[in-house]
VORO-784728 format. One record per residue (C-alpha): z, y, x. Coordinates in pm, whole numbers, plus 32768, in hexadecimal, padded with zeros to 4 digits. Layout:
# residues N
<zavo><w>Z</w><v>Y</v><u>X</u></zavo>
...
***
This chain:
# residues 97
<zavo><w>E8E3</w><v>CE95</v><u>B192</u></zavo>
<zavo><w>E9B7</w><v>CDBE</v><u>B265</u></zavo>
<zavo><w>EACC</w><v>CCD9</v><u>B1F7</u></zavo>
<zavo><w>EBB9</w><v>CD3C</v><u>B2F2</u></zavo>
<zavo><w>EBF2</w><v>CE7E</v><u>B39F</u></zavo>
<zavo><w>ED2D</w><v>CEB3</v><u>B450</u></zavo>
<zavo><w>ED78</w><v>CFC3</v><u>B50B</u></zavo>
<zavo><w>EEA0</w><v>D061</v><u>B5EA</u></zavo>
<zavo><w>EEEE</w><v>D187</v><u>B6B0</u></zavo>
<zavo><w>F047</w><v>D1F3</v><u>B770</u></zavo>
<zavo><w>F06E</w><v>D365</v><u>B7B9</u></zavo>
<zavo><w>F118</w><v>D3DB</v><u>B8E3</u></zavo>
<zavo><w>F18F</w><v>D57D</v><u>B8DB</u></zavo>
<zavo><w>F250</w><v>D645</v><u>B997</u></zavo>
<zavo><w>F273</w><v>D79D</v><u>B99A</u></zavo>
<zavo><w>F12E</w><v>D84E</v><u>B9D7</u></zavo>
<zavo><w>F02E</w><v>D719</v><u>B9A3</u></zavo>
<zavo><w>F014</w><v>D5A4</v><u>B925</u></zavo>
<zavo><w>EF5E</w><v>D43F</v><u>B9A5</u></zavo>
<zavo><w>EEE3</w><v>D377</v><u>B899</u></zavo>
<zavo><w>EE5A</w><v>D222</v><u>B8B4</u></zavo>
<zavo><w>EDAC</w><v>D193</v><u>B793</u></zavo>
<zavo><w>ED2B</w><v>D054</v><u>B711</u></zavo>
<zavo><w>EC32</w><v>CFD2</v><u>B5F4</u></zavo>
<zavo><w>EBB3</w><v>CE79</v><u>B5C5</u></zavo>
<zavo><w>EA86</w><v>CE39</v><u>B4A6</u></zavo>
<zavo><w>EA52</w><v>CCB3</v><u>B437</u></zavo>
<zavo><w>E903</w><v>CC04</v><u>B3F0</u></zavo>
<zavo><w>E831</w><v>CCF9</v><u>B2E8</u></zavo>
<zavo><w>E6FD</w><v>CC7D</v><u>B258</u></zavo>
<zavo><w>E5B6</w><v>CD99</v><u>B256</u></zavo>
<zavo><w>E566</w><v>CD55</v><u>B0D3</u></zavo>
<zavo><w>E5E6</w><v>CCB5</v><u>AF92</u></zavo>
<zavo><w>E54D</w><v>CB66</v><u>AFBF</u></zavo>
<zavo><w>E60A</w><v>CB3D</v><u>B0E6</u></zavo>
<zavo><w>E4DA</w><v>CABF</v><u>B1C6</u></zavo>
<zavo><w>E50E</w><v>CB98</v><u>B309</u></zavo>
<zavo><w>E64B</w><v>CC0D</v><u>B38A</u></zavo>
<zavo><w>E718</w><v>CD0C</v><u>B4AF</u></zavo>
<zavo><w>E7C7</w><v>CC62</v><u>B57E</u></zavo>
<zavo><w>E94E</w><v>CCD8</v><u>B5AE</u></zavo>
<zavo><w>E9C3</w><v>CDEF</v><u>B6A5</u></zavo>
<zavo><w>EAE7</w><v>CE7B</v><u>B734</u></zavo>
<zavo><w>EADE</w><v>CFC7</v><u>B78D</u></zavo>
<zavo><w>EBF1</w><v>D06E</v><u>B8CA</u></zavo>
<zavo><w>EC0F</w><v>D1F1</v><u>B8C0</u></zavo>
<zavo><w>ECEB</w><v>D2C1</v><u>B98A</u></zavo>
<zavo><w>ED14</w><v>D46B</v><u>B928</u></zavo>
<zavo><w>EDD3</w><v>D541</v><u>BA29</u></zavo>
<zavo><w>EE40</w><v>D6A3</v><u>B99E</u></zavo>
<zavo><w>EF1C</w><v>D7A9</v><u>BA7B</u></zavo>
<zavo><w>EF53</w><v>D919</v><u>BA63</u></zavo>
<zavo><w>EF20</w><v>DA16</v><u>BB60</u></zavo>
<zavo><w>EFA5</w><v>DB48</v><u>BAEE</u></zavo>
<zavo><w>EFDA</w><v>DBFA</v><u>B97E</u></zavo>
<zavo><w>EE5E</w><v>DBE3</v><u>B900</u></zavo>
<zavo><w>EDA8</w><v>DAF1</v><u>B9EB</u></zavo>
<zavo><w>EDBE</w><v>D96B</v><u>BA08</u></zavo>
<zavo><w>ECF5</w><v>D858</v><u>BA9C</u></zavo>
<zavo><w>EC93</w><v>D6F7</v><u>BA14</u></zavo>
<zavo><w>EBD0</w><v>D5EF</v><u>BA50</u></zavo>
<zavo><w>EB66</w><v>D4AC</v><u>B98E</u></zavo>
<zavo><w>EB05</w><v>D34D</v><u>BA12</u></zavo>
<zavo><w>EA82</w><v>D28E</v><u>B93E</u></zavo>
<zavo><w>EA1E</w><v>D133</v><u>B8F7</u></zavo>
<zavo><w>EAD6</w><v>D0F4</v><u>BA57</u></zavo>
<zavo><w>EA88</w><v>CF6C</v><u>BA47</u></zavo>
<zavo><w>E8FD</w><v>CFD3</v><u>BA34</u></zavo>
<zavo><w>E8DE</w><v>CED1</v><u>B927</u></zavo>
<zavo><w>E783</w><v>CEAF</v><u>B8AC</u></zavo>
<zavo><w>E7AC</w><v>CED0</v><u>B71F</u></zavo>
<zavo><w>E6C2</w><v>CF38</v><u>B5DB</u></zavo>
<zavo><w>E754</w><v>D01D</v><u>B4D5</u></zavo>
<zavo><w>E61A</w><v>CFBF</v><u>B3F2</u></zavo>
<zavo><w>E500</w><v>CEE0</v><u>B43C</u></zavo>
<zavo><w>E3F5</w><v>CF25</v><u>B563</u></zavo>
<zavo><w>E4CE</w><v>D06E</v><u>B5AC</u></zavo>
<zavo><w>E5A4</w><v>D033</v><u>B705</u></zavo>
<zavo><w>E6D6</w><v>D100</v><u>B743</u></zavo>
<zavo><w>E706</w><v>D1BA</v><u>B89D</u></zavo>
<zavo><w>E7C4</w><v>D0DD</v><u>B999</u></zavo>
<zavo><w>E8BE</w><v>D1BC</v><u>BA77</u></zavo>
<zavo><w>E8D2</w><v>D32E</v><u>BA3D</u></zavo>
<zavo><w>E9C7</w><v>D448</v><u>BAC1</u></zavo>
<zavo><w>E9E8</w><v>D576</v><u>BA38</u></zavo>
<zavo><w>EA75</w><v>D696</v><u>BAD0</u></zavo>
<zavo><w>EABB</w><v>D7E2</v><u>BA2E</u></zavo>
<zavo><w>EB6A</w><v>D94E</v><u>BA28</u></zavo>
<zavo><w>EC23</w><v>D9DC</v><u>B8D7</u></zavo>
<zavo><w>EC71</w><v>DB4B</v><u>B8BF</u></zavo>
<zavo><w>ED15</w><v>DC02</v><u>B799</u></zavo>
<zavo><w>ED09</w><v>DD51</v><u>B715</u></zavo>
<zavo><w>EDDC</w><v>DDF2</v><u>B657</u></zavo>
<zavo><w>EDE0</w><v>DF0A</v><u>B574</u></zavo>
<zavo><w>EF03</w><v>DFF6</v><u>B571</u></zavo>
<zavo><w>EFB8</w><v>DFE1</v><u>B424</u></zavo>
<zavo><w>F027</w><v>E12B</v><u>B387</u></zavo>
***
């Protein structure tokens, strides 16, 4: 577990969408409880873009790790560096009686 973890995100909506920009920084962690070998700290950038296009269909996409920071959630296991994902929703619904 890390000492410190900190993290922030500021939301921006309007009407048929949002922008939201979010931030998380982890401190030193150590790998076991002897505290031999440790992770070194991280800051992570990510960025989510959601809009609506019409009454059941809406776009988003998701970048992520936007500072392509080199980090380890757990030892010997690196996280991606930059990613984007882009995507469609659609929803159906049911007419009620």
């Amino acid at each position: 577990m890390p000492m410190h973890t900190i993290g922030a995100f500021l939301e921006v909506p309007w009407n048929s969408g949002s922008f939201i920009i979010s931030a998380h920084f982890e401190s030193l962690r150590y790998v076991d409880r002897a505290n031999i070998s440790i992770l070194k700290p991280h800051f992570l950038l990510n960025m989510t873009f959601n809009q609506k296009l019409g009454k059941n269909i809406s776009i988003f996409s998701a970048l992520r790790n936007i500072l392509n920071q080199s980090y380890e959630s757990f030892d010997n296991y690196p996280m991606p560096g930059i990613s984007l994902t882009l995507g469609l929703r659609t929803e159906f619904k049911t007419k009620e009686k």
